[in-house]
Biopython code that builds the backbone (N, CA, C, O; Angstrom):
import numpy as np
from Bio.PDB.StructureBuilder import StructureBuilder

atoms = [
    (1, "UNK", "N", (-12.486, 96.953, 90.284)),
    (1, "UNK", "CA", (-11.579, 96.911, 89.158)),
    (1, "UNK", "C", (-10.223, 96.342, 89.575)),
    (1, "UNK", "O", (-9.685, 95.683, 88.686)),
    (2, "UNK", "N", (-9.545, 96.444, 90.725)),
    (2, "UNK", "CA", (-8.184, 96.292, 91.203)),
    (2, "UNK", "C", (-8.597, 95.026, 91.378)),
    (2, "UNK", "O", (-8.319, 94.245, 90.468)),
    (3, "UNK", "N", (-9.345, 94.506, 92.556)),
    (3, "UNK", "CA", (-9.239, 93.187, 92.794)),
    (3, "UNK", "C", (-9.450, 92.252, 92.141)),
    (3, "UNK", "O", (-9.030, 91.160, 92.523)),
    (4, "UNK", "N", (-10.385, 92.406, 90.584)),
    (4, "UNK", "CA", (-10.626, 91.712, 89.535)),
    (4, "UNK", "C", (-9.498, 91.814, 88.710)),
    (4, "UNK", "O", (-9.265, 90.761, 88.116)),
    (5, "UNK", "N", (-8.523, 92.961, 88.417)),
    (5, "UNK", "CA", (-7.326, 92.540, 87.877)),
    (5, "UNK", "C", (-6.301, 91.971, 88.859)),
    (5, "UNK", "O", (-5.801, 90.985, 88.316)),
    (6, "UNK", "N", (-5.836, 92.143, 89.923)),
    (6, "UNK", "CA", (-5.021, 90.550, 90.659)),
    (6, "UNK", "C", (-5.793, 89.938, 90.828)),
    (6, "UNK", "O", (-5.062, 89.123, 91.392)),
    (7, "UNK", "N", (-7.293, 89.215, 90.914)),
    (7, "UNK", "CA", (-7.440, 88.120, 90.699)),
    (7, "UNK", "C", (-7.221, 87.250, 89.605)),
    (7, "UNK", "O", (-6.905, 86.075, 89.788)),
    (8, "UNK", "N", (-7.459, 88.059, 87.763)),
    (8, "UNK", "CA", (-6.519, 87.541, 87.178)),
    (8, "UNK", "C", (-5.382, 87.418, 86.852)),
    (8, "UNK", "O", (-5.092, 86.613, 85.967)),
    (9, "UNK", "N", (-4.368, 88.229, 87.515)),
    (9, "UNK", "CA", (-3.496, 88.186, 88.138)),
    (9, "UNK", "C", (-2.427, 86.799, 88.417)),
    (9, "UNK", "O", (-1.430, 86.233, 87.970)),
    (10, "UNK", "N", (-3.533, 86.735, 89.583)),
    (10, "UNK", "CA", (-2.913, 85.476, 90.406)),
    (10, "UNK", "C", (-3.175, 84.541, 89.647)),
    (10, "UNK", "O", (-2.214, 83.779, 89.538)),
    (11, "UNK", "N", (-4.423, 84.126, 88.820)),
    (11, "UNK", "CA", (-4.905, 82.786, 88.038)),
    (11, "UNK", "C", (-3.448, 82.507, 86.840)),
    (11, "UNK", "O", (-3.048, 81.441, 86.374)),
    (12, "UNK", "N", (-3.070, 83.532, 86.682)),
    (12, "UNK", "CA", (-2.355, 83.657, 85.448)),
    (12, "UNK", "C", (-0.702, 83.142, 86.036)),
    (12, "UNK", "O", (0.046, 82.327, 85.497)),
    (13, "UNK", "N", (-0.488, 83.881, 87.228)),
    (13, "UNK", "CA", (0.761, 83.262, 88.096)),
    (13, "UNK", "C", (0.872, 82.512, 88.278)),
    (13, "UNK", "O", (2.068, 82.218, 88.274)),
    (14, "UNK", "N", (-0.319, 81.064, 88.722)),
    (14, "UNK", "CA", (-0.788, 80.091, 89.155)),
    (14, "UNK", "C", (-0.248, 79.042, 87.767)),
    (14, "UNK", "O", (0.659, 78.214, 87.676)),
    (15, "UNK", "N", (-1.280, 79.538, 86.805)),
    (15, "UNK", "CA", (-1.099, 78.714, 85.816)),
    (15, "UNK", "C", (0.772, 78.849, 85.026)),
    (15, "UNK", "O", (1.372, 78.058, 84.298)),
    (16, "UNK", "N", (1.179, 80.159, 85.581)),
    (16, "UNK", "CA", (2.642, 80.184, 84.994)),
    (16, "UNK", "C", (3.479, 78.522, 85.375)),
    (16, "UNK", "O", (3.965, 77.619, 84.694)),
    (17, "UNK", "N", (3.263, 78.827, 87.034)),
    (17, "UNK", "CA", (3.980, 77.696, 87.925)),
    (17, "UNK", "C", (3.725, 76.490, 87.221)),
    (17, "UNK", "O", (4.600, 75.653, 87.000)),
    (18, "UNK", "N", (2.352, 76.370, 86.807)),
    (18, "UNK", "CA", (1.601, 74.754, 86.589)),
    (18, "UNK", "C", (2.645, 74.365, 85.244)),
    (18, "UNK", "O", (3.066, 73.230, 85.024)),
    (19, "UNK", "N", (2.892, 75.349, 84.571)),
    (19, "UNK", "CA", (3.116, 74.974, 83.172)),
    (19, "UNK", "C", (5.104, 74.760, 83.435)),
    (19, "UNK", "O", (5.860, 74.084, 82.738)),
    (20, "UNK", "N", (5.472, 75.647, 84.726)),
    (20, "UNK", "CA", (7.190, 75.309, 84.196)),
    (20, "UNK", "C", (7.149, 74.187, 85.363)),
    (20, "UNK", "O", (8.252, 73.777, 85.724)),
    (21, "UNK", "N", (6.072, 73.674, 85.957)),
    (21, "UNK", "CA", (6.148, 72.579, 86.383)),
    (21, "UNK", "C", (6.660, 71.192, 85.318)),
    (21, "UNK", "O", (7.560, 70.371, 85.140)),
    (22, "UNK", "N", (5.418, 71.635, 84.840)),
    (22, "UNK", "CA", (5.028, 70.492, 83.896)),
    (22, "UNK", "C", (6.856, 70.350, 82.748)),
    (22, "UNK", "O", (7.665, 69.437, 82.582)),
    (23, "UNK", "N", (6.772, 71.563, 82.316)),
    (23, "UNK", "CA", (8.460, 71.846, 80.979)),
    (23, "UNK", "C", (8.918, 70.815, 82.593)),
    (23, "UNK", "O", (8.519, 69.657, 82.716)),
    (24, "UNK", "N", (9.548, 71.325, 83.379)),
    (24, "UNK", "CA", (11.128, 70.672, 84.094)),
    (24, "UNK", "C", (10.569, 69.538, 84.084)),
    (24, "UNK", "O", (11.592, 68.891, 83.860)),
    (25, "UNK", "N", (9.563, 68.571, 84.162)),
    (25, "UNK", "CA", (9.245, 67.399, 83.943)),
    (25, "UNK", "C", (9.827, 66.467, 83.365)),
    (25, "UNK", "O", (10.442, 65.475, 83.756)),
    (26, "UNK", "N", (9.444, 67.095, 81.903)),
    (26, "UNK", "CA", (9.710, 66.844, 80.591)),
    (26, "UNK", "C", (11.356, 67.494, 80.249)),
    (26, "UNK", "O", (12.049, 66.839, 79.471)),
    (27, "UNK", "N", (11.768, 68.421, 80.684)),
    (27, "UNK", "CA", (13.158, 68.620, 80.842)),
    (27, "UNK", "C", (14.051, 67.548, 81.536)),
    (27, "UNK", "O", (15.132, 67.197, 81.062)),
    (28, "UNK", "N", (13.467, 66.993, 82.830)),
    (28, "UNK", "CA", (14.091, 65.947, 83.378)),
    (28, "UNK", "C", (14.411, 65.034, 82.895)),
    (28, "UNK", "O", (15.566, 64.609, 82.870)),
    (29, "UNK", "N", (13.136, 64.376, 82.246)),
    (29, "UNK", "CA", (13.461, 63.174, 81.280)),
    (29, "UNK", "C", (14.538, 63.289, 80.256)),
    (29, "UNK", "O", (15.282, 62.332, 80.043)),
    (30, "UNK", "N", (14.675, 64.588, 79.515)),
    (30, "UNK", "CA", (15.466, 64.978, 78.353)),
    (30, "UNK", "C", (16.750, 64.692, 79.100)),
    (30, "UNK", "O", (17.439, 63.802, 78.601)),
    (31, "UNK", "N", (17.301, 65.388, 80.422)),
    (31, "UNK", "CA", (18.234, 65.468, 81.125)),
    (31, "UNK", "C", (18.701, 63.991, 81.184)),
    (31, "UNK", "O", (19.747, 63.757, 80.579)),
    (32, "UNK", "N", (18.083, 62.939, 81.828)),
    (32, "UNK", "CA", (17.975, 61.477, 82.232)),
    (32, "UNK", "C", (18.754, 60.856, 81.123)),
    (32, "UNK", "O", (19.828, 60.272, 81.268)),
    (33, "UNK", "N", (17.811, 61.119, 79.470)),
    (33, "UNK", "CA", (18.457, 60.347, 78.496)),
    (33, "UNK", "C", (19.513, 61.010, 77.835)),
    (33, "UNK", "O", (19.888, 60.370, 76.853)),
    (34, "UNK", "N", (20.265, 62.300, 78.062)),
    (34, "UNK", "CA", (21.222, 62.672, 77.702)),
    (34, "UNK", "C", (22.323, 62.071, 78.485)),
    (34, "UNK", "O", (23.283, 61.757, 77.782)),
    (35, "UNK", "N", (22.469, 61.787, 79.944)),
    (35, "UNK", "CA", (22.612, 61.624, 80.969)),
    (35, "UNK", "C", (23.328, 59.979, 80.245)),
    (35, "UNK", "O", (24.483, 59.568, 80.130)),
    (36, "UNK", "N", (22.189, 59.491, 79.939)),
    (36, "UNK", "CA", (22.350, 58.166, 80.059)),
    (36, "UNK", "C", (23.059, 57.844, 78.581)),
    (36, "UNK", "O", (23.592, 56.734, 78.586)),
    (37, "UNK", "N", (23.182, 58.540, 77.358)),
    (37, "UNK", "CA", (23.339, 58.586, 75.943)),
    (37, "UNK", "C", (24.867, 59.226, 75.801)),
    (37, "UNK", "O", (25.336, 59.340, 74.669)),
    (38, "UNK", "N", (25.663, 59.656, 76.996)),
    (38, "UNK", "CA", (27.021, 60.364, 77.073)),
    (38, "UNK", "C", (26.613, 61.894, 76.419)),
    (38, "UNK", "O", (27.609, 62.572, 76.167)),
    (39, "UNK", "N", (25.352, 62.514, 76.119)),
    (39, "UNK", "CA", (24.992, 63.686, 75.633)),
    (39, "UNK", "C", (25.352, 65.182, 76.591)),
    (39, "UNK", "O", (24.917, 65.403, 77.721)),
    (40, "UNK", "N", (26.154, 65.990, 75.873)),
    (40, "UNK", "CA", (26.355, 67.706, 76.924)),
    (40, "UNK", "C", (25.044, 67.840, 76.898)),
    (40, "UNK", "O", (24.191, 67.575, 76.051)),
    (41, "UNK", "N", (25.007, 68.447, 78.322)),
    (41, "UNK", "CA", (23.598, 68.939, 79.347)),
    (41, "UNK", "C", (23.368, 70.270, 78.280)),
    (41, "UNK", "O", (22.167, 70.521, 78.176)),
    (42, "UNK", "N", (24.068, 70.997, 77.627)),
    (42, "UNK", "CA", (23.322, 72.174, 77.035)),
    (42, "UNK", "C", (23.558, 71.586, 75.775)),
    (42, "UNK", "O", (24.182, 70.538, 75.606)),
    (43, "UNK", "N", (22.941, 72.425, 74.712)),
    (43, "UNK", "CA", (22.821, 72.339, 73.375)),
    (43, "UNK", "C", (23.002, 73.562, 72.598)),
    (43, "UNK", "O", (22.019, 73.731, 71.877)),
    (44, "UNK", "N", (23.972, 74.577, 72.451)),
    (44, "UNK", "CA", (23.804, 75.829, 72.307)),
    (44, "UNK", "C", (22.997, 75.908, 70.885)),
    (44, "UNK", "O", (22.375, 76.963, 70.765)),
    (45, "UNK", "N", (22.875, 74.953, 69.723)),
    (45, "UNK", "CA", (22.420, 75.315, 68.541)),
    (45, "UNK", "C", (20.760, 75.170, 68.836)),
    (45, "UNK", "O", (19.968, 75.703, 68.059)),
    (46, "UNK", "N", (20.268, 74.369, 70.077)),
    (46, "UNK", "CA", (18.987, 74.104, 70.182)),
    (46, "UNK", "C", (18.441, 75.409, 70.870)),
    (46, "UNK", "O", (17.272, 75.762, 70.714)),
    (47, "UNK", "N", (19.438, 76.186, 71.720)),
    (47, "UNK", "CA", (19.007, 77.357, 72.674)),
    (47, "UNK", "C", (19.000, 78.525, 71.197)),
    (47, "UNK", "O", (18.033, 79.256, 70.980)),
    (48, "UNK", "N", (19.957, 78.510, 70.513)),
    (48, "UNK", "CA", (19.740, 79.646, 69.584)),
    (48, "UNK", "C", (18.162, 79.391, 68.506)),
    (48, "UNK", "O", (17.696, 80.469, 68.139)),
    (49, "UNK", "N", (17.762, 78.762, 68.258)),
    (49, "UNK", "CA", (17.029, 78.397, 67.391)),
    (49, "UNK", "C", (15.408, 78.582, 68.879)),
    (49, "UNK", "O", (14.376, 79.244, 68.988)),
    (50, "UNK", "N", (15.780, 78.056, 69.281)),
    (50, "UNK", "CA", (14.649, 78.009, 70.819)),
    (50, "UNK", "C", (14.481, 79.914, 71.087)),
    (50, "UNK", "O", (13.375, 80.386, 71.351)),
    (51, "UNK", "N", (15.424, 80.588, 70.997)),
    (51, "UNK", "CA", (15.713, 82.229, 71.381)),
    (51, "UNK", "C", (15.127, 82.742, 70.067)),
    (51, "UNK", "O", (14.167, 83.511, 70.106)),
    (52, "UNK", "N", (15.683, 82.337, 68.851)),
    (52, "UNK", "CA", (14.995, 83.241, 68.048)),
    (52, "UNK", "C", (13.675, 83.156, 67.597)),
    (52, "UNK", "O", (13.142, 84.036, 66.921)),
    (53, "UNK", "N", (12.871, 81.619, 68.124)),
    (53, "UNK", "CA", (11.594, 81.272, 67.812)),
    (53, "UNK", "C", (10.633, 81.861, 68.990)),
    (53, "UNK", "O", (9.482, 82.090, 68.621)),
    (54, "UNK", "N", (10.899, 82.105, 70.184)),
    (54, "UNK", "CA", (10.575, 82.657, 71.103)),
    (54, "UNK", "C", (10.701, 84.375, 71.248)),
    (54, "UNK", "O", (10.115, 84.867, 72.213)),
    (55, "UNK", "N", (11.375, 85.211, 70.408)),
    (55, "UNK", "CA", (11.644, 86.421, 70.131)),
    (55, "UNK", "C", (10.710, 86.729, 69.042)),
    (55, "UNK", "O", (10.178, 87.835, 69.135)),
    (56, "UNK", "N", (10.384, 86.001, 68.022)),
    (56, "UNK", "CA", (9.882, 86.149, 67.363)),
    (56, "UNK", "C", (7.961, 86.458, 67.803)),
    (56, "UNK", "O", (7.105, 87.331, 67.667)),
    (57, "UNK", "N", (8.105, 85.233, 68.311)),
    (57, "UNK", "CA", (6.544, 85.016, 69.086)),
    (57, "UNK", "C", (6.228, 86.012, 69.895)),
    (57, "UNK", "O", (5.041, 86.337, 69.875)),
    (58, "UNK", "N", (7.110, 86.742, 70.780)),
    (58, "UNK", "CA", (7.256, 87.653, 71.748)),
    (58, "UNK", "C", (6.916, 89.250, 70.946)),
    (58, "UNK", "O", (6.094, 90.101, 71.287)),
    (59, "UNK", "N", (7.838, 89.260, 69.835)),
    (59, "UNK", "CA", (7.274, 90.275, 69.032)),
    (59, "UNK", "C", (5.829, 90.548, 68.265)),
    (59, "UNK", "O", (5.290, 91.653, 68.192)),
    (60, "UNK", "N", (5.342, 89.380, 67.740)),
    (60, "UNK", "CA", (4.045, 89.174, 67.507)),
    (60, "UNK", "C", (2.879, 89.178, 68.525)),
    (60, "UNK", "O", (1.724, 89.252, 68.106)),
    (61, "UNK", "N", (3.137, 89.103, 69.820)),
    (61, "UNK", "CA", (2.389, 88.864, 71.006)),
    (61, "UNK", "C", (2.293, 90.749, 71.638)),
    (61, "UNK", "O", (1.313, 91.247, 72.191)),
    (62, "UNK", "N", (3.282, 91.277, 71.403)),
    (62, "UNK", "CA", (3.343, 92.601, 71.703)),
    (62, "UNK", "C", (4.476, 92.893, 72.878)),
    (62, "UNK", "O", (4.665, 94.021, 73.333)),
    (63, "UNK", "N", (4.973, 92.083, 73.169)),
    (63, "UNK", "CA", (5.960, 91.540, 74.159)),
    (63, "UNK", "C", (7.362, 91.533, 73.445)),
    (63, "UNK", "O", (7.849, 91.098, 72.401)),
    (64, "UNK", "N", (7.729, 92.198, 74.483)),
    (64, "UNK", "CA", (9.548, 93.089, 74.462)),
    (64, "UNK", "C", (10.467, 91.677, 74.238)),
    (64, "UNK", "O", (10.873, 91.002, 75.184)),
    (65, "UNK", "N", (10.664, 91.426, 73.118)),
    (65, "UNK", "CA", (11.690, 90.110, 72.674)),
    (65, "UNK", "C", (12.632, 90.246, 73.857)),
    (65, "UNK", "O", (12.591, 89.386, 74.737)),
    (66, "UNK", "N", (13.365, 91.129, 73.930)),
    (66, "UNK", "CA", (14.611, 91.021, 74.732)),
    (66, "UNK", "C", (14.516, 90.152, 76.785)),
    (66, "UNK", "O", (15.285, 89.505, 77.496)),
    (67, "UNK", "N", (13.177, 90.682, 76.898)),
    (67, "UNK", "CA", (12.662, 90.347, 77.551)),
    (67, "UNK", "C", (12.426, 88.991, 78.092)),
    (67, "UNK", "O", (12.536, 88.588, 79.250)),
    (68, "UNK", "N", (11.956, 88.153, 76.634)),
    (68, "UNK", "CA", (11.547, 86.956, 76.762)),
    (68, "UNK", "C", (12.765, 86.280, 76.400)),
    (68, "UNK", "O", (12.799, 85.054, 76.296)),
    (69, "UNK", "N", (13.654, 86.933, 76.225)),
    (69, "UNK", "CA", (15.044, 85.562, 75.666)),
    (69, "UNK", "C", (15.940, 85.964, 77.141)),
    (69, "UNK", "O", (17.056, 85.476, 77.315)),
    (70, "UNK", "N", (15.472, 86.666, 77.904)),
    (70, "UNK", "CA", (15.900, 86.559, 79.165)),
    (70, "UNK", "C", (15.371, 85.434, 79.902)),
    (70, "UNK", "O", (15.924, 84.489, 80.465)),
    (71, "UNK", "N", (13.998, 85.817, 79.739)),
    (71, "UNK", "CA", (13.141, 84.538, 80.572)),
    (71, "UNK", "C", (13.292, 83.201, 80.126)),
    (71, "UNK", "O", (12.803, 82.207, 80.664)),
    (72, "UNK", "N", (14.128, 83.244, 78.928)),
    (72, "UNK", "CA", (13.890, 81.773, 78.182)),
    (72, "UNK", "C", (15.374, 81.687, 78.904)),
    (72, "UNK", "O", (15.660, 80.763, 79.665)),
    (73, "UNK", "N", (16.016, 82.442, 78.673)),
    (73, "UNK", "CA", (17.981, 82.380, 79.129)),
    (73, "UNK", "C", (17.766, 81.779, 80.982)),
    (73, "UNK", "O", (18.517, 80.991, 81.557)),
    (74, "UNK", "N", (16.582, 82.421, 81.541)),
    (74, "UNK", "CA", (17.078, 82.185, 83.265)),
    (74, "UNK", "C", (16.257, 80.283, 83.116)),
    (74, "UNK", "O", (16.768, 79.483, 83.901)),
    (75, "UNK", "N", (15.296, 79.795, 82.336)),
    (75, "UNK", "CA", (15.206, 78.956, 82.528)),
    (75, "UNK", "C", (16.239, 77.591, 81.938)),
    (75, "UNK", "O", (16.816, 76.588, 82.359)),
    (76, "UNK", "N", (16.063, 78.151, 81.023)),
    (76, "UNK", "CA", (17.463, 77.033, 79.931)),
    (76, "UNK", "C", (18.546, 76.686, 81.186)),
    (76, "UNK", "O", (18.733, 75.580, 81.693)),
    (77, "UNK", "N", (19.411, 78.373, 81.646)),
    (77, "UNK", "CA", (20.379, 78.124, 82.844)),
    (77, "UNK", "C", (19.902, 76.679, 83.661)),
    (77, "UNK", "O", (20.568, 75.650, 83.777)),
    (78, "UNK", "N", (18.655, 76.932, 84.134)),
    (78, "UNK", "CA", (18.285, 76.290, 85.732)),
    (78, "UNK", "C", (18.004, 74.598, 84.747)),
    (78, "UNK", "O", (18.142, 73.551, 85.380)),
    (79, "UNK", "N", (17.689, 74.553, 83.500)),
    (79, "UNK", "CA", (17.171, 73.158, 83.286)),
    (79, "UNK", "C", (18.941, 72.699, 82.910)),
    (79, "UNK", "O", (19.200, 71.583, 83.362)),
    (80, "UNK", "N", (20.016, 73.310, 82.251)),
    (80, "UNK", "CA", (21.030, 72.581, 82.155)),
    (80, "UNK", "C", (21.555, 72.430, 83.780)),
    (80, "UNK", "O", (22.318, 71.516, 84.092)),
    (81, "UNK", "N", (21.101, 73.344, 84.691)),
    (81, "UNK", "CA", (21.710, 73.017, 85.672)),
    (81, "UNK", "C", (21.461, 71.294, 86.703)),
    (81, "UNK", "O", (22.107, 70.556, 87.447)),
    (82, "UNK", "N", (20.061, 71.403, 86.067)),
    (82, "UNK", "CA", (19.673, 70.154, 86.332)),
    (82, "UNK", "C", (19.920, 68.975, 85.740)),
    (82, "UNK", "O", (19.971, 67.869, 86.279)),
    (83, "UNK", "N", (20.112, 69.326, 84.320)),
    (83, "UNK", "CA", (21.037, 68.143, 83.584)),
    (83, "UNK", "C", (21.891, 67.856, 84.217)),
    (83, "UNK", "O", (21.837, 66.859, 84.937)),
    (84, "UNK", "N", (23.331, 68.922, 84.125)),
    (84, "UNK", "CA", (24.215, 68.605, 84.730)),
    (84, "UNK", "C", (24.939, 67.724, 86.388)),
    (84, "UNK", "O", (26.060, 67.332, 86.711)),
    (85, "UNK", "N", (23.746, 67.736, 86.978)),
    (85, "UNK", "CA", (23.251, 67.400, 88.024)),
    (85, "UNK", "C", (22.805, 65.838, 88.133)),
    (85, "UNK", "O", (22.855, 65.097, 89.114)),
    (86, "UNK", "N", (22.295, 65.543, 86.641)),
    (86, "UNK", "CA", (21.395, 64.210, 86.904)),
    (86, "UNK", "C", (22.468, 63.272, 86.706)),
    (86, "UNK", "O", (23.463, 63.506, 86.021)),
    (87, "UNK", "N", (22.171, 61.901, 87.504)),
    (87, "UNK", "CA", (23.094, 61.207, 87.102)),
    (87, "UNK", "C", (22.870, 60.063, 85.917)),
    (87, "UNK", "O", (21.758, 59.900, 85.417)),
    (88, "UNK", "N", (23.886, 59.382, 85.565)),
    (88, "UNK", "CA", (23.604, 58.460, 84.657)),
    (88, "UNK", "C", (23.081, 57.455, 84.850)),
    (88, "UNK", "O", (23.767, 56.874, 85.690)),
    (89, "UNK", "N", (22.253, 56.864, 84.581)),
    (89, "UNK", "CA", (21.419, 55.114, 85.535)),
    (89, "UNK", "C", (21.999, 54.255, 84.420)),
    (89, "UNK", "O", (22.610, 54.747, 83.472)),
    (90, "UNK", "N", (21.776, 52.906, 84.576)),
    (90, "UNK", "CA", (22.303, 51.836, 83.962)),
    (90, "UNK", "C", (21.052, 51.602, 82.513)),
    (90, "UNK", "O", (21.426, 50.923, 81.557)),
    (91, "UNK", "N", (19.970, 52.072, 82.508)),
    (91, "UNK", "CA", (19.352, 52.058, 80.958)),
    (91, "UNK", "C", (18.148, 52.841, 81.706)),
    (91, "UNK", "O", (18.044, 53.203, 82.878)),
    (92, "UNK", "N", (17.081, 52.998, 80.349)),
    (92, "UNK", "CA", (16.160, 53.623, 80.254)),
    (92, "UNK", "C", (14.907, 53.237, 81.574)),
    (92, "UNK", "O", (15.067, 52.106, 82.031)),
    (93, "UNK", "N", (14.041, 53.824, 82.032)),
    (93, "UNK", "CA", (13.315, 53.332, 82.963)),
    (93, "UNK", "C", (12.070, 53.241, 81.733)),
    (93, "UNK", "O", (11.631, 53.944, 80.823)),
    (94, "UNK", "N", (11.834, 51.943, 82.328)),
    (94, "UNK", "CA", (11.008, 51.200, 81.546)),
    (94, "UNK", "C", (9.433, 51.622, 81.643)),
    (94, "UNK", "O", (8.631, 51.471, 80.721)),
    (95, "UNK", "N", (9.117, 52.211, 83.002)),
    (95, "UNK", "CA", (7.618, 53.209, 83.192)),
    (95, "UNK", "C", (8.030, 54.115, 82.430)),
    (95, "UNK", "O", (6.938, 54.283, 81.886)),
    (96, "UNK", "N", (8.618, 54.771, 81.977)),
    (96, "UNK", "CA", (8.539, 55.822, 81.249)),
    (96, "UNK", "C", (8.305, 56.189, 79.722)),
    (96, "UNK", "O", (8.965, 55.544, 78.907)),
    (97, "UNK", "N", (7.600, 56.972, 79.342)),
    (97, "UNK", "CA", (7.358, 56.708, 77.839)),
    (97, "UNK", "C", (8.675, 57.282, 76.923)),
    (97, "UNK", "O", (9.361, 58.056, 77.591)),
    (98, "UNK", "N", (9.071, 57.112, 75.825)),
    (98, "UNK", "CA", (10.080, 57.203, 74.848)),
    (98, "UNK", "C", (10.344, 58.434, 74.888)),
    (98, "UNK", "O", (9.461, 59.202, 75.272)),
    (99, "UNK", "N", (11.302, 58.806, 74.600)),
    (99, "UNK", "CA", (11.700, 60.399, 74.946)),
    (99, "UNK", "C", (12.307, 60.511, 73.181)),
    (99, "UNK", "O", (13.218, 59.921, 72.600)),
    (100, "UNK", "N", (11.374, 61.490, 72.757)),
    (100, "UNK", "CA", (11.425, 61.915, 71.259)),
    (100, "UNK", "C", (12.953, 62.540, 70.764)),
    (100, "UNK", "O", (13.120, 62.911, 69.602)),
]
sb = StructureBuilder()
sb.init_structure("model")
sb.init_model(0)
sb.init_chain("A")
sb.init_seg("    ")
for serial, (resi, resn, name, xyz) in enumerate(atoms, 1):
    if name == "N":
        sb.init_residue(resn, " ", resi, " ")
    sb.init_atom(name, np.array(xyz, "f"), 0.0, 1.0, " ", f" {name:<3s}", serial, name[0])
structure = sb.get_structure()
């Protein structure tokens, strides 16, 4: 029973990583063309609307809202930190697909 629950466990940890892999990805790019567009690295009206859609979900899921607008708060921190961070390039990189 124990080792079958940390084994899903770990699958579930595993797949956590895979997925805020994948977001800072796609955060990067966002970062890049803000970067490059004179755009502020945060967006506070996009984080409030992002917090209460994620609180919401969290409540429906059975999961302690307060909880998850923490987890959403420590990542938002670390992706503007990376905005703030990126620098501006001279235009869009042309391998890259359109950033919505």
């Amino acid at each position: 029973m124990l080792r079958e629950c940390r084994a899903s466990i770990d699958n579930i940890d595993a797949a956590l990583i895979h997925l805020l892999a994948e977001r800072f990805k796609i955060t990067k790019r966002v970062g890049q063309h803000k970067a490059e567009a004179g755009l502020a690295p945060a967006d506070p009206d996009r984080e409030a609307v992002q917090i209460a859609r994620l609180r919401s979900m969290a409540d429906s899921a059975g999961l302690d809202p307060t909880f998850s607008e923490k987890f959403l708060r420590f990542i938002v921190d670390e992706v503007i930190r990376h905005h703030n961070a990126a620098p501006a390039t001279s235009g869009p990189d042309p391998s890259s697909p359109p950033i919505d």
